[in-house]
N, C-alpha and C positions, 0 to 999 in steps of 0.2 A: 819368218814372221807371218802372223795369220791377214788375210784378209780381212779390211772391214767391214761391216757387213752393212749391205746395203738396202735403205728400204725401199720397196714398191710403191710407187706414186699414183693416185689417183690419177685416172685414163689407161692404165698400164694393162696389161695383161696378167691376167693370176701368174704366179710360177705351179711349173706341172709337179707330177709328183703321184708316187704308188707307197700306199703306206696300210700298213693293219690296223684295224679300228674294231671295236666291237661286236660287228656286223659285217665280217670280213674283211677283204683286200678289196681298195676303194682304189679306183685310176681317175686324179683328180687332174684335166678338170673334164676329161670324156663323159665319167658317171653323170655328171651336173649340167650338160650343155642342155642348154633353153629353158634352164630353170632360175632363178634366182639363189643366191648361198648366202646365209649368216656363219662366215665362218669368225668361231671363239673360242679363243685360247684361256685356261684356268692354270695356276702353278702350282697346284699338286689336290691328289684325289682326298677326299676327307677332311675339306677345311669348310667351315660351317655357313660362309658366305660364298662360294663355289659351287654349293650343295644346293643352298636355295634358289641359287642362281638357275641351275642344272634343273631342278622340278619348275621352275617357273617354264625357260623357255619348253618342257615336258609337256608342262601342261598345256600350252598355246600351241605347238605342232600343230593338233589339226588346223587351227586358221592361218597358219605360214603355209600350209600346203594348199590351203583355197585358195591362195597369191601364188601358187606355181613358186613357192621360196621351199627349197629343203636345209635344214637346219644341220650344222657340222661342227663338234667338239674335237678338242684337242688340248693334251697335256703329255705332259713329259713322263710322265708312270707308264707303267706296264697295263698292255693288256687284261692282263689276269689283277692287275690294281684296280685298273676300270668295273670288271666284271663285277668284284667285290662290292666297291665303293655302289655301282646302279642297283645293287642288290638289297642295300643296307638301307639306298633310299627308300625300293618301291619297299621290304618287310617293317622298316625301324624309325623313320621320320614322318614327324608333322610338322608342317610350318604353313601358317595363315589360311587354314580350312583347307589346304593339300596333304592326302595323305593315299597309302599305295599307288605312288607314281612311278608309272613304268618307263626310265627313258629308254625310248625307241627311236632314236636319230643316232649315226657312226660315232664317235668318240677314236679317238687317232692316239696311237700310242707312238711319239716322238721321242724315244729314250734317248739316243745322240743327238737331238735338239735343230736335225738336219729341215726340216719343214718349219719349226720357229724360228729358224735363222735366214730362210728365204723368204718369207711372208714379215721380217722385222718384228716379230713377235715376242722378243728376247730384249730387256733393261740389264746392261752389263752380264753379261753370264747368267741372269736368274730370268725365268719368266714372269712375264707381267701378263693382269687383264688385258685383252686385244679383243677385238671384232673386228673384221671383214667383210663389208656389204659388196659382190659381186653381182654384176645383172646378168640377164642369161647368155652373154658373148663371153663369158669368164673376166670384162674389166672390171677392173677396181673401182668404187663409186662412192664409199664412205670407210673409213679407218679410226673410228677413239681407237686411245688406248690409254691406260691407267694402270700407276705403279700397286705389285700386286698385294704389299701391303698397307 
């Protein structure tokens, strides 16, 4: 019988974790110590509220990085889904006077669903909207989350 899975509580410590993402292999939470993290989970590449989500937080990066916050995606696709999908946004979307937006923050390619199911990131077996606010000690300090349809 599987273990249930259990969620990380605010004050908690992040759960660790090495994973590939867009922009390499990320040693989470080493790379990000004294930073702040929005990390955000989306359930699957190419759905058109995901997308805009995706070029919004794109385009606000630089002022997440004047607050010492670096910004971290994740979803359960592939890699090479990723690559596609940030491709399609920065050549082939417009949405509300944003267009060739380049996202340049990791995106985590969780295909066994092993980092959304440490982080509680997962609504029965499917993933849901999640965010993540960590401060720069890697706790935990705010968690919405929302069913992903």
């Amino acid at each position: 019988m599987e273990q249930p899975i259990r969620l990380p509580l605010i004050g908690e410590k992040a759960p660790s974790f090495e994973a590939e993402t867009t922009q390499g292999m990320i040693h989470f939470p080493d790379d990000f110590k004294g930073k702040w993290v929005i990390f955000f989970s989306h359930p699957a590449d190419f759905t058109p509220v995901c997308t805009t989500e995706f070029m919004t937080f794109a385009t606000m990066q630089p002022e997440f990085e004047k607050l010492n916050c670096r910004l971290l995606g994740l979803s359960i696709d592939s890699t090479y889904s990723h690559i596609a999908w940030l491709r399609t946004i920065k050549e082939k979307i417009e949405y509300k006077g944003m267009k060739n937006v380049e996202v340049m923050f990791p995106v985590i390619s969780d295909l066994k669903m092993d980092i959304s199911k440490a982080f509680g990131m997962l609504q029965p077996e499917t993933p849901a909207k999640d965010t993540k606010v960590l401060d720069w000690f890697m706790t935990l300090k705010k968690m919405p989350q929302r069913p992903a349809a």
